[in-house]
N, C-alpha and C positions, 0 to 999 in steps of 0.2 A: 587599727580596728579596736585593739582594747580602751582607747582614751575616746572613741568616737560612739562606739554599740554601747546598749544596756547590757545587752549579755552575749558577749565578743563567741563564744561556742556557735551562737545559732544569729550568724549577721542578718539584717532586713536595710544595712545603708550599703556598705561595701562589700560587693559578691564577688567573687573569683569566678574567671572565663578561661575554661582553661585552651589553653596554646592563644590566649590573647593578651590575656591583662586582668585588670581587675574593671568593674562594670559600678558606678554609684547608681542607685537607685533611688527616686527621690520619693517620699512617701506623703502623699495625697490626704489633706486632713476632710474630713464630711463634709462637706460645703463646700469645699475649695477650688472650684472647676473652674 
């Protein structure tokens, strides 16, 4: 998480699920549909 986030305290790629795993979230740029 720290070599992946801008700022590893407050993730938006890698979330923790808890009792599952961890969850990537892929992030949608304006246009990009």
């Amino acid at each position: 998480r720290a070599k992946l986030e801008d700022d590893p305290s407050n993730p938006e790629l890698i979330l923790t699920a808890r009792g599952t795993g961890y969850l990537f979230q892929r992030i949608i740029e304006p246009g990009e549909e």
